[in-house]
C-alpha positions as CSV (number, residue, x, y, z in Angstrom):
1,X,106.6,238.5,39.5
2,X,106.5,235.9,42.2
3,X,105.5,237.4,45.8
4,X,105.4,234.0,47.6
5,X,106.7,234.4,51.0
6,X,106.0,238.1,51.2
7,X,104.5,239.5,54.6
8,X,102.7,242.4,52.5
9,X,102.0,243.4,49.3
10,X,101.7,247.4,47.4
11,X,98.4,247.4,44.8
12,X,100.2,247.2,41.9
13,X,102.2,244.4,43.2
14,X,98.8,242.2,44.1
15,X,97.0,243.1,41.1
16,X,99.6,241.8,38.9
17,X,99.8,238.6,40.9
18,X,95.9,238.7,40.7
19,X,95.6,239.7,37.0
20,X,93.3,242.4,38.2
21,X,93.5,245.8,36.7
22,X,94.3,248.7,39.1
23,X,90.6,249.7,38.7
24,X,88.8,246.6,39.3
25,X,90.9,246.3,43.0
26,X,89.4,249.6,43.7
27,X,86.0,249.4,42.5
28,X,86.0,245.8,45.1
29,X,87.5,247.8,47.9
30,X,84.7,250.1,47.6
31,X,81.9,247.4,47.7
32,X,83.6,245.6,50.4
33,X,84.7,242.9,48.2
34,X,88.6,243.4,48.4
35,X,91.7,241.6,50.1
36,X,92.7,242.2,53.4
37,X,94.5,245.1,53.8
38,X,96.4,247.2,56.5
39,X,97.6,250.9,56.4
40,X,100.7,252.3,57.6
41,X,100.8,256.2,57.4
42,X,99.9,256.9,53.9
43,X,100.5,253.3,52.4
44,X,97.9,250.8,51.8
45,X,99.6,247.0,52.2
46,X,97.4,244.2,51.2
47,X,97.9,241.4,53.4
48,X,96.0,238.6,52.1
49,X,98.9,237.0,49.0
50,X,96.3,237.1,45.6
51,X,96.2,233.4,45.7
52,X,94.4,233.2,48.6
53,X,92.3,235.9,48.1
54,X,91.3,234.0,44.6
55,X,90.5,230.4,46.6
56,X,88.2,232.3,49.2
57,X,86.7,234.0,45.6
58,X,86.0,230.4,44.7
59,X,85.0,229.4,48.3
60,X,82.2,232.1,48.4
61,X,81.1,230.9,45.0
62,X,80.6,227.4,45.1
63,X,78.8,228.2,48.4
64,X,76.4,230.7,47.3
65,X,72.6,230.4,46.7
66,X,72.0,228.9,42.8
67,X,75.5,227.9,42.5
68,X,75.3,224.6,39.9
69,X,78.0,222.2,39.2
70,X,78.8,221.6,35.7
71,X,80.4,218.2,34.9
């Protein structure tokens, strides 16, 4: 499922574009680890696409304490 050019994504949608289980989205919501997300009435949309949110992942930890580079 391609969901390039989408303002806003449902959880299902961005954890198959993320390859995260439904569980795993939740349990990083919880510890304040998740995408960006917005709520409208009873719906949870995730704004941040699962590309980015997978960079910024990345980002976070190549800049972290200990972090090595292997060659």
């Amino acid at each position: 499922m391609s969901t390039n050019g989408k303002a806003g994504f449902s959880i299902r949608e961005w954890c198959f574009d993320a390859g995260f289980s439904t569980a795993l989205y939740y349990k990083r919501q919880r510890n304040g680890l998740g995408p960006r997300v917005t709520h409208v009435g009873r719906r949870t949309i995730i704004t941040e696409p699962a590309s980015e949110y997978l960079k910024r992942l990345d980002l976070e930890a190549a800049s972290a304490p200990g972090h090595a580079e292997f060659a």
